[in-house]
VEXTORDREN-329145 format. One line per field, with one value per residue (C-alpha): z, x, y; chain. Coordinates in steps of 0.25 Angstrom, whole numbers. Layout:
% residues N
c3 (Z|...)
c1 (X|...)
c2 (Y|...)
palo (A|...)
This chain:
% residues 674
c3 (271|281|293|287|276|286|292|282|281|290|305|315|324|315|315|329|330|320|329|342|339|333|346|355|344|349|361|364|373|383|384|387|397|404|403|412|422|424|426|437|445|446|450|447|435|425|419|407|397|389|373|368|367|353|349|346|354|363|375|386|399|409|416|431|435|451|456|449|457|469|469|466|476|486|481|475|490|493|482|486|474|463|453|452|458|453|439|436|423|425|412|405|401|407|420|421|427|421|420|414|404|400|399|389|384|368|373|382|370|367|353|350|340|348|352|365|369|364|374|387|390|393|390|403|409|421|433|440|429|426|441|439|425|431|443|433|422|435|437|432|426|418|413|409|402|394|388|387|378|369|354|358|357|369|375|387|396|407|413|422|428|421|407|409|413|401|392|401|398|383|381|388|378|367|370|375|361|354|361|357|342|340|325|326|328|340|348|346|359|364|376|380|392|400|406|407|413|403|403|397|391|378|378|379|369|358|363|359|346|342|344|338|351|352|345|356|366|366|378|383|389|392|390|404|411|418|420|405|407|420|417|406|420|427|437|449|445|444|454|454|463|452|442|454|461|447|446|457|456|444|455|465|476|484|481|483|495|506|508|498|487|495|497|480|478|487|481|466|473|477|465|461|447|440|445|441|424|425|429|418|409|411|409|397|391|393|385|374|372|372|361|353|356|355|350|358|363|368|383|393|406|414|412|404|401|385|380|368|361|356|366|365|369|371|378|376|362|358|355|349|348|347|346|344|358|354|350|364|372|365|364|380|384|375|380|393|391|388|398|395|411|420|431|425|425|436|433|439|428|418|422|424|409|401|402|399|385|381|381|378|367|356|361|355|343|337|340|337|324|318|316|317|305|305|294|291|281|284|290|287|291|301|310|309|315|327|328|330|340|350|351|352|363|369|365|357|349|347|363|369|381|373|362|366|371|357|351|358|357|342|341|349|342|328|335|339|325|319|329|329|314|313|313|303|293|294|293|280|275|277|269|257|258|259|246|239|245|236|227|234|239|223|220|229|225|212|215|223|209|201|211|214|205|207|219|228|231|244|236|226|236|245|232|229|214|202|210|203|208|221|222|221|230|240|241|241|253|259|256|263|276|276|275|286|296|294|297|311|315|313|319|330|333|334|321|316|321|332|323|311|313|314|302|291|280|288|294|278|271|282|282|265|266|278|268|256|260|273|265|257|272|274|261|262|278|272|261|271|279|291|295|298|303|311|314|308|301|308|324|317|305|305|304|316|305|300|314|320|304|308|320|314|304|317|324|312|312|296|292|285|284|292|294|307|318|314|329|326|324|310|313|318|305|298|302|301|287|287|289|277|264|251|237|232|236|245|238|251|259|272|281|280|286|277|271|283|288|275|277|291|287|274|284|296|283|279|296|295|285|291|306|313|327|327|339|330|317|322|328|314|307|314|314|297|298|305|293|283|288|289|277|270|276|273|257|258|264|253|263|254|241|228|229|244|231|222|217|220|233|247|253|241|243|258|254|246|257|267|258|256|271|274|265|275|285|298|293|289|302|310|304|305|320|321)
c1 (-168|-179|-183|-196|-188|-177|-186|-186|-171|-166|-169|-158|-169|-168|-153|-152|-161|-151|-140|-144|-148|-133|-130|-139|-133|-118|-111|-108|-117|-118|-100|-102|-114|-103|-92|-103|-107|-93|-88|-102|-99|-84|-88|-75|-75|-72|-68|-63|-66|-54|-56|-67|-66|-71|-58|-64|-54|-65|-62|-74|-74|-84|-87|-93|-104|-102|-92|-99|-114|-106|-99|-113|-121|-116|-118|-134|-138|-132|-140|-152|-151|-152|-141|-139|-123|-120|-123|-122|-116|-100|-94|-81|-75|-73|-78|-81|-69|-55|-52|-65|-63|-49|-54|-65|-59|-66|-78|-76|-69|-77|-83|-88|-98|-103|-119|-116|-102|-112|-120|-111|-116|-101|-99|-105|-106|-112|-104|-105|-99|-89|-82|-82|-76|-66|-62|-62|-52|-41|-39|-27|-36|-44|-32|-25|-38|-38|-25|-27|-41|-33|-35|-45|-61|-67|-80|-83|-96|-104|-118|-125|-116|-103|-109|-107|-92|-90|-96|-87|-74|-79|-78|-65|-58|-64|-58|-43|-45|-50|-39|-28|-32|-42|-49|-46|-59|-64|-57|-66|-74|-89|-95|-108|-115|-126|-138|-129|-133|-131|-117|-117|-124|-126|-114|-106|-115|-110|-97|-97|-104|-95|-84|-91|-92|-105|-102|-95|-106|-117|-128|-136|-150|-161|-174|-177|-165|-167|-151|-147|-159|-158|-148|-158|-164|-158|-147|-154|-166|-158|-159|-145|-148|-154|-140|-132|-141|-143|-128|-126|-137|-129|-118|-117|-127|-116|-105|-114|-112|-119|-123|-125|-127|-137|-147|-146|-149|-160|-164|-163|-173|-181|-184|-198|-195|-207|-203|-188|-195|-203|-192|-182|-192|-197|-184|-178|-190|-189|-175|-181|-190|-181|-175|-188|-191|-177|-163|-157|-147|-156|-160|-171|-162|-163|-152|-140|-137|-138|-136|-125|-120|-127|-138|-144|-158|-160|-170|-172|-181|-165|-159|-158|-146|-147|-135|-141|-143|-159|-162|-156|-163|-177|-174|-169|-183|-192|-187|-188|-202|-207|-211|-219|-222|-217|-210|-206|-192|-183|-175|-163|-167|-166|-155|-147|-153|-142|-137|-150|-151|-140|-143|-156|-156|-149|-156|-169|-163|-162|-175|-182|-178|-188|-196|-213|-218|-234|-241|-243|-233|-217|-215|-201|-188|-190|-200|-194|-181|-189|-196|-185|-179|-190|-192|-177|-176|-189|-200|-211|-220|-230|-231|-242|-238|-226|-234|-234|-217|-216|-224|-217|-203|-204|-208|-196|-185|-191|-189|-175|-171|-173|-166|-155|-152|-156|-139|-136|-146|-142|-127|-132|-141|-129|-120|-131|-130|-114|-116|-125|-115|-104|-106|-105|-90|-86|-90|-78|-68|-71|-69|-56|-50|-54|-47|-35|-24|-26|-27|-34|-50|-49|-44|-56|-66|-60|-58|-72|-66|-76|-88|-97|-88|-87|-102|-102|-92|-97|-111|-105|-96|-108|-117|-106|-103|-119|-120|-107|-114|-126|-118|-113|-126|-131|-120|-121|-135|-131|-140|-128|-121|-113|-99|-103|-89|-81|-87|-75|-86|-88|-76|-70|-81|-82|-66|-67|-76|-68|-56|-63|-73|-66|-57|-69|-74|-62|-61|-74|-70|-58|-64|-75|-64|-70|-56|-52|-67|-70|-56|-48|-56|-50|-54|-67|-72|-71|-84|-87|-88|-75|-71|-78|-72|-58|-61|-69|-57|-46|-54|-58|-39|-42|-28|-31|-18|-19|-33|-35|-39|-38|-33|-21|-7|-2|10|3|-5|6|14|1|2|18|15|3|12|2|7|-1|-9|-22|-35|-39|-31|-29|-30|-46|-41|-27|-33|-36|-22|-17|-26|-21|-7|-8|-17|-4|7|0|0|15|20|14|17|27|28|39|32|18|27|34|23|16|28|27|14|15|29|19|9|20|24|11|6|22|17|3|8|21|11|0|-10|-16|-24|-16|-24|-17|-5|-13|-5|-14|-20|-18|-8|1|-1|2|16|21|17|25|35|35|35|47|55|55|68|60|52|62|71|58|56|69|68|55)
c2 (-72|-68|-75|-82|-89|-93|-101|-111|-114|-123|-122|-120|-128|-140|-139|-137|-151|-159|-152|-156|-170|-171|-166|-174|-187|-185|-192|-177|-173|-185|-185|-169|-174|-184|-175|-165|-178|-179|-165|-163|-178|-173|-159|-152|-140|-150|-163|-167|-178|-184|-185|-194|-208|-206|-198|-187|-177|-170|-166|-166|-155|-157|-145|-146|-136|-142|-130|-121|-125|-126|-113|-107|-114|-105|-93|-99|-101|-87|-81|-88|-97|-84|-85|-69|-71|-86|-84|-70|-65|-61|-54|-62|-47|-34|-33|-46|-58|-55|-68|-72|-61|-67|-82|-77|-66|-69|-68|-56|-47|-35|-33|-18|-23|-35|-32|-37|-28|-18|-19|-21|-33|-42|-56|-64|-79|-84|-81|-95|-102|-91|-94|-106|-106|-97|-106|-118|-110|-106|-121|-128|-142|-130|-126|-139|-143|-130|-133|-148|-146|-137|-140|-152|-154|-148|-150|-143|-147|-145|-146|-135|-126|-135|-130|-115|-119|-128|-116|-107|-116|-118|-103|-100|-112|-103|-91|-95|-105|-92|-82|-93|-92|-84|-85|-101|-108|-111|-125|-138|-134|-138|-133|-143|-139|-146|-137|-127|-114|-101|-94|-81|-69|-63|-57|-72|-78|-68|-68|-83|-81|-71|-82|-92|-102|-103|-118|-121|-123|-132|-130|-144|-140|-149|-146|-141|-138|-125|-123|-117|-108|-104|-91|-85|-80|-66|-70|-67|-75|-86|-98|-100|-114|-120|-121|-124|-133|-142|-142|-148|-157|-163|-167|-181|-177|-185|-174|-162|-152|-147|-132|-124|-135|-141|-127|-126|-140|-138|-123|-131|-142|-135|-123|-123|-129|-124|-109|-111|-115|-102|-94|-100|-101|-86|-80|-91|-86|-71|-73|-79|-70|-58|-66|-68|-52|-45|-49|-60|-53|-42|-46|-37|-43|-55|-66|-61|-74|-81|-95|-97|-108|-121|-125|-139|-141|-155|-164|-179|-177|-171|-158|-145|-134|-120|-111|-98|-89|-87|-102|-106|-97|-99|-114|-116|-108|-116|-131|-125|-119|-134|-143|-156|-156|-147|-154|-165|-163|-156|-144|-153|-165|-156|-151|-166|-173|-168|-182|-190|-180|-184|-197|-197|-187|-196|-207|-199|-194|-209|-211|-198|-193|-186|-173|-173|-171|-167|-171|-155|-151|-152|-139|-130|-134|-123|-127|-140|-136|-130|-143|-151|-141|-140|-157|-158|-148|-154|-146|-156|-147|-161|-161|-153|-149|-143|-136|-123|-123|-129|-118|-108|-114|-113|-99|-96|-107|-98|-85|-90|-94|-81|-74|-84|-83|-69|-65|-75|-71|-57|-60|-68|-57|-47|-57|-55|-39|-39|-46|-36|-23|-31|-21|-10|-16|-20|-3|0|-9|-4|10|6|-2|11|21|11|16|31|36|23|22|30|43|43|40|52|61|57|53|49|54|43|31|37|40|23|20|30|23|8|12|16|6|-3|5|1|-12|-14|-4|-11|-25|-21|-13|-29|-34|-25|-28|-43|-47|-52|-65|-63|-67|-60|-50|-61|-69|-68|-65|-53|-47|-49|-40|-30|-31|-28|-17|-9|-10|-5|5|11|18|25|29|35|42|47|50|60|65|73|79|71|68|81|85|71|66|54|43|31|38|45|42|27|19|9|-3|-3|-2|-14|-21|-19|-28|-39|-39|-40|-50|-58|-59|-56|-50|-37|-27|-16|-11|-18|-7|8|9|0|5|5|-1|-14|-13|-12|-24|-31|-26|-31|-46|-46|-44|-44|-48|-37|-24|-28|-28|-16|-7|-16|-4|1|15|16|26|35|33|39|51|51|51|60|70|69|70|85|89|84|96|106|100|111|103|94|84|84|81|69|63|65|60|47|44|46|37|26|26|27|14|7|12|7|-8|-7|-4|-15|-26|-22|-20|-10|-9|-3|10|14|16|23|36|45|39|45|36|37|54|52|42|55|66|58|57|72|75|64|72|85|86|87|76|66|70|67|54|49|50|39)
palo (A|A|A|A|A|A|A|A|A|A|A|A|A|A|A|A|A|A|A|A|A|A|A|A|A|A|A|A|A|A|A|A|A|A|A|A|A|A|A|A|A|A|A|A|A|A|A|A|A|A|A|A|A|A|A|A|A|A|A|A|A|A|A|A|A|A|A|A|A|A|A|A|A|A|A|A|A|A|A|A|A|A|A|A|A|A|A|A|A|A|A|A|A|A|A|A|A|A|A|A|A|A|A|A|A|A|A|A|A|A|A|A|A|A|A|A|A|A|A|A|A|A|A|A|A|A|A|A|A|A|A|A|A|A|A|A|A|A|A|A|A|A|A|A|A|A|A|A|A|A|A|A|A|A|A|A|A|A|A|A|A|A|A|A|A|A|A|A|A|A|A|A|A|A|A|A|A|A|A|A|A|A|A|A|A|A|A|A|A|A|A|A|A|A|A|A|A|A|A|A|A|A|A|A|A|A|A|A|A|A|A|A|A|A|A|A|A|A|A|A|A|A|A|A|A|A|A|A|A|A|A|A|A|A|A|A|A|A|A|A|A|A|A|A|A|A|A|A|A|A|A|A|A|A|A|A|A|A|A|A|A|A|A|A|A|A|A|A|A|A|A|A|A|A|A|A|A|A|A|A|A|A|A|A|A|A|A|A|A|A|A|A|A|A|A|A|A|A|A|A|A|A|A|A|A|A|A|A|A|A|A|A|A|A|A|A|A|A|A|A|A|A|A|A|A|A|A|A|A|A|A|A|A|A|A|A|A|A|A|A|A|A|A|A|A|A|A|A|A|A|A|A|A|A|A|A|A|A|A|A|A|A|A|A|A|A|A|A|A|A|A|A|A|A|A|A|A|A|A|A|A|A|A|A|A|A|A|A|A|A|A|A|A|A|A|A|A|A|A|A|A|A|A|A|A|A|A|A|A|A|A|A|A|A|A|A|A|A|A|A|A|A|A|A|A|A|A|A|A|A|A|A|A|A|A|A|A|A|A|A|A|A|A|A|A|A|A|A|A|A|A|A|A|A|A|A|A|A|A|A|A|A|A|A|A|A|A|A|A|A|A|A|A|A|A|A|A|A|A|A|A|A|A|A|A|A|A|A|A|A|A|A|A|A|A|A|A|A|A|A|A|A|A|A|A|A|A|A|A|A|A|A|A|A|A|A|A|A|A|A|A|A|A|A|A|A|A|A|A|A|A|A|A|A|A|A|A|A|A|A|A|A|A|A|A|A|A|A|A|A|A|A|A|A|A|A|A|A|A|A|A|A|A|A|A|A|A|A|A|A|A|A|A|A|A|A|A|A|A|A|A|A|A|A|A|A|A|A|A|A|A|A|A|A|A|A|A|A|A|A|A|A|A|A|A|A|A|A|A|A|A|A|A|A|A|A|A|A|A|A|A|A|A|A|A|A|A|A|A|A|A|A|A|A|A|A|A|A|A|A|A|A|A|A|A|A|A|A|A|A|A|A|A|A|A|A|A|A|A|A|A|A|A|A|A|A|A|A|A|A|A|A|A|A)
C-alpha cells in the first residue's frame, strides 16, 4: 500500500475531529480546568481534589506553577529576561541529577538499538520544572499522596509552568508504577495540562513511546497562546520573562510581590507583541520544516526541545487531537500562523482563555454540527478529515483573510500524515513479507524432522549431508538472516514504530527463528574451522541480530529455557531450566547456542587427555563438570528438542567421551575433590 492509495482510507484528521469533539463534550476538561484555578489561587505545589461526585473513583491533582515563576523571576531579571539558565535542558541519566535519574529510571535506561542512544543525545527536561519537581517530590504531603492515589484513577493537571510539573509527577507515577510491576499495564493515569510550556527532547519523547505513555498525556493549547510554543526557540533566544510573567499574571495581584516579580511583569508588558509572534513563529516554523525536509527526529540546531503525547488544539469553533510528534508540531505552527487581525488578542488572553474554551466549546458543538459541503463533488474521506481539523483548531479555509494559512496549513497537516504513519505501514508491509519467508522457515523444519532420529540437524548441516537438501536449507537460512538484518537496519533508522521490539508478534518470530536457524550458523561457523582461526563462536562469530533478540526476549519476560544472554552463567540457566518441567521433549533446543557449548565442551574433553599440568587439568575438569550439569538439567527439564538425543549427534559423542575420560584415576581423584 502506497502513499497515494493511503490517502483514501480514513483520515487520522477526521478521527482526530471526532476525538476532540468527544473530548471538548466531556465534563473533563472544565474539573481539570477548576482543579488548575485552584492549585494557581492557593499557590502552594499542589492540591488535591477528592473522588468525583459522580462516583466515578478519579482523583484530581492540581499542580501550581506560582513557586516555579517565583524561584525564576530572580534569576529572569539576572539573565536580562533570556531564558538560556532557567530553562535549559538537564539530563534525567548519567551525568545528569542522581536523584533525577533514580525517580525516572524507565526512561533513562539505555537501549543499544534505540536511534537516539545511538546518537548520544540523553534523555532531557526542562531545568526549571525539573527543580521544582524535585523540591516538590522531597516533601512529606508529596509522599503521603503518592501512596494514597495507589491503585486509583489519577488525573494530574496544571496550567503554564503547573503543567510541566503535572506532566513531571505523571511520569514519575509511571515509572515507580512500572519498576513495582513491570509488564502490567500502565495505572489508570491522565496527565491534562493547560498552555503549558514544552518539557523535553527527543530523546524523552521516545523514551515515553517505547513505554507506551504517550496515552497518558493530553496537551490543551489555544489557538494563539505563545507559552507551548515558546521553547521550540534556542534557550538563549528565549524571553524567559514572558513564561514567568504570564504565570504570575494568572495569580491574585493582591498576593503578588514586589522586586523582581514586579520588573518581569513589567518586562512581559511591555514586550513588543508583534516581534515576540515573529520570533516564535520564525523558529516554530523552521522545526516544521525540518520535519517536512528531513526525518523528524533529525534537527540542524536550535531548541532541543519536542512535544509528545496527545496535544489538543482547541479554539471556540472546537477541537482537534494529534498524538503524533510531526502532527503536533505542523499543527501548533499553523494555528499560530493564522491571525484574523493581528492584535486583537493579547499574548496574556491567550494565555488565560483556557477557561472560557472549555466552556464555550461544547456550547458550539450543539449547535455547529456540520461539515460544508460545496456544490463540487463530495471530495475523499481524506481532505475531509483535514477539513474538519483546521476549523476545529481555528483555521477557516472559507475565510479570506485565512486563505492562504489554510492553504498552507493543509499542505503541512498532509506532509505530517505521511510522516506520521510511515512506521506503521512499514511494520505492516514487514508483517506481509514475514508471511512470504514462511516458506523458507517450513524447509528447515523439514530438514530438522528428516535428520531428528540420526544424528540431529546440526550434525548434517555441519557434515554437509545429502548435499541437495543442504543446498536448500543453506539458501532459506540465508534468505532469513536477510530479511531479520534488514528489520533492525529499519529499526535502527527509526522507520519502525518506536515499540516494535517490544510488540509480542515480534519478539516471538524473531525468538522462533534464533532457535531454529542459530544453530545452522554455528554449524556452518564449525564446520569452516573459523573457530579455531577467528576464536569461539559465542565471543567472535555470533551475529549482532541474535544478540540484540536475546534481549527483546528478556525484556519482553517471555520464559524460554536457557537461552537467555550467552554471557550468563549456565548455572542460573540451568535452575531457570529446574523450575520449567516439560511433559515432553521441546519442539526447539531452548538454549540458541547449546550447540556451541557442546563443541566448547567436546573441543575442552580432547585438551583434557592430553593435558600434563595438573593446575590446567583441574580447572578444565571443572569447567566440563559445570556443563555436564547444565546440560543433565537442560535434558531432565526437556528444555531440548529429540534430536540433542540423537545416536549419532554431537552431544550424545561428547556424554560417552566424558564418560571415557571420568573412568581415568587422576581424573576421577580430581573430581572427587570439586
Amino acid at each position: 500500500m502506497d502513499d497515494a492509495s493511503g490517502d483514501e482510507e480514513a483520515s487520522m484528521f477526521e478521527t482526530s475531529h471526532v476525538l476532540g469533539a468527544l473530548l471538548a463534550s466531556s465534563p473533563l476538561l472544565a474539573r481539570a480546568w477548576d482543579r488548575c484555578t485552584a492549585a494557581t489561587a492557593a499557590a502552594p505545589g499542589f492540591v488535591v481534589h477528592g473522588e468525583d461526585e459522580d462516583g466515578g473513583g478519579k482523583v484530581y491533582v492540581g499542580f501550581s506553577g506560582v513557586q516555579a515563576a517565583l524561584s525564576a523571576a530572580g534569576a529572569a531579571v539576572a539573565g536580562g529576561g533570556r531564558g538560556a539558565d532557567v530553562f535549559a535542558p538537564v539530563g534525567l541519566g548519567g551525568g545528569g541529577d542522581a536523584a533525577a535519574g533514580r525517580m525516572f529510571a524507565p526512561l533513562v535506561a539505555a537501549e543499544p538499538d534505540a536511534p537516539a542512544a545511538a546518537a548520544g543525545e540523553p534523555v532531557a527536561v526542562q531545568a526549571l520544572a525539573l527543580q521544582c519537581f524535585l523540591k516538590l517530590c522531597g516533601s512529606p504531603d508529596f509522599q503521603m499522596l503518592l501512596n494514597e492515589i495507589r491503585g486509583k484513577a489519577v488525573v494530574f493537571t496544571g496550567h503554564s509552568l503547573g503543567g510541566a510539573i503535572a506532566a513531571l509527577a505523571a511520569l514519575h507515577y509511571l515509572c515507580i508504577s512500572s519498576a513495582s510491576s513491570p509488564w502490567a499495564p500502565a495505572p489508570p493515569v491522565l496527565c491534562v495540562t493547560f498552555g503549558s510550556p514544552l518539557l523535553g527532547n527527543e530523546a524523552l519523547s521516545r523514551a515515553i513511546l517505547r513505554e507506551r505513555w504517550g496515552g497518558n498525556f493530553c496537551h490543551v493549547v489555544s489557538q494563539h497562546d505563545v507559552v507551548p510554543r515558546l521553547l521550540f526557540c534556542p534557550p538563549d533566544a528565549i524571553p524567559a520573562d514572558i513564561i514567568v510573567g504570564m504565570q504570575l499574571h494568572q495569580w491574585p495581584a493582591r498576593t503578588r510581590q514586589t522586586g523582581a516579580v514586579t520588573t518581569v511583569t513589567a518586562r512581559m508588558a511591555h514586550t513588543d507583541k508583534d516581534v515576540l509572534r515573529q520570533l516564535i513563529q520564525k523558529h516554530v516554523g523552521a522545526v516544521a520544516m525540518e520535519q517536512k525536509l528531513a526525518a523528524p527526529d533529525e534537527t540542524t540546531g536550535g531548541s532541543p526541545y519536542r512535544p509528545f503525547g496527545t496535544y489538543v488544539l482547541c479554539s471556540p469553533e472546537g477541537a482537534a487531537c494529534v498524538d503524533n510528534a510531526t502532527a503536533a508540531v505542523q499543527m501548533l505552527y499553523a494555528t499560530f500562523a493564522s491571525r484574523s487581525s493581528p492584535g486583537a488578542e493579547s499574548p496574556e488572553a491567550a494565555h488565560s482563555c483556557y477557561g472560557e474554551l472549555v466552556l464555550k466549546m461544547p456550547q458550539h458543538l450543539l449547535l455547529k454540527r456540520r461539515l460544508r459541503v460545496d456544490d463540487a463533488p463530495a471530495s475523499p474521506n481524506y481532505d475531509d478529515g483535514v477539513s474538519l481539523a483546521l476549523e476545529a483548531s481555528g483555521i477557516d479555509a472559507m475565510v479570506r483573510a485565512h486563505a492562504m494559512e489554510a492553504s498552507t496549513a493543509r499542505q503541512w497537516l498532509k506532509t505530517s500524515k505521511r510522516a506520521g504513519r510511515r512506521p506503521s505501514l512499514n511494520c505492516a508491509r514487514l508483517a506481509t513479507q514475514l508471511g512470504r519467508i514462511t516458506p523458507c522457515r517450513a524447509q528447515i523444519e523439514w530438514y530438522k524432522a528428516l535428520f531428528d532420529a540420526e544424528m540431529g540437524y546440526y550434525d548434517a548441516f555441519k557434515q554437509r549431508r545429502s548435499p541437495r537438501k543442504y543446498g536448500k536449507v543453506n539458501l532459506n537460512r540465508i534468505k532469513l538472516g536477510q530479511f531479520w538484518d534488514r528489520v533492525l537496519t529499519m529499526l535502527d533508522a527509526g522507520q519502525l514504530p518506536h515499540d516494535f521490539h517490544r510488540r509480542a508478534k515480534w519478539v516471538n518470530a524473531a525468538r522462533f527463528y534464533q532457535l531454529l536457524v542459530e544453530p545452522l550458523d554455528i554449524a556452518d561457523y564449525h564446520h569452516h574451522g573459523l573457530h579455531r582461526t577467528s576464536g569461539s563462536y559465542m565471543t567472535h562469530g555470533r551475529e549482532r541480530r541474535y544478540e540484540l533478540f536475546d534481549r527483546w526476549w528478556q525484556e519482553k519476560a517471555c520464559t524460554g529455557g536457557a537461552g537467555g544472554d550467552v554471557t550468563s552463567s549456565m548455572s542460573s540457566a540451568a535452575a531457570s531450566a529446574s523450575s520449567r518441567r516439560r511433559s515432553k521433549y521441546a519442539g526447539l533446543t531452548q538454549d540458541p547456542c547449546f550447540w556451541a557449548r557442546v563443541e566448547e565442551a567436546r573441543e575442552q574433553t580432547e585438551s583434557a587427555r592430553s593435558e600434563r599440568d595438573v593446575a590446567e587439568l583441574a580447572m578444565k575438569l571443572e569447567e566440563l563438570q559445570e556443563f555436564e550439569s547444565y546440560s543433565r538439567e537442560l535434558v531432565a527439564s526437556k528444555e531440548v528438542s529429540v534430536d540433542v538425543l540423537a545416536p549419532q549427534s554431537s552431544y550424545t559423542l561428547w556424554v560417552e567421551e566424558w564418560n571415557q575420560l571420568k573412568l581415568r584415576d587422576e581424573v576421577r581423584a580430581m573430581l572427587l575433590r570439586f
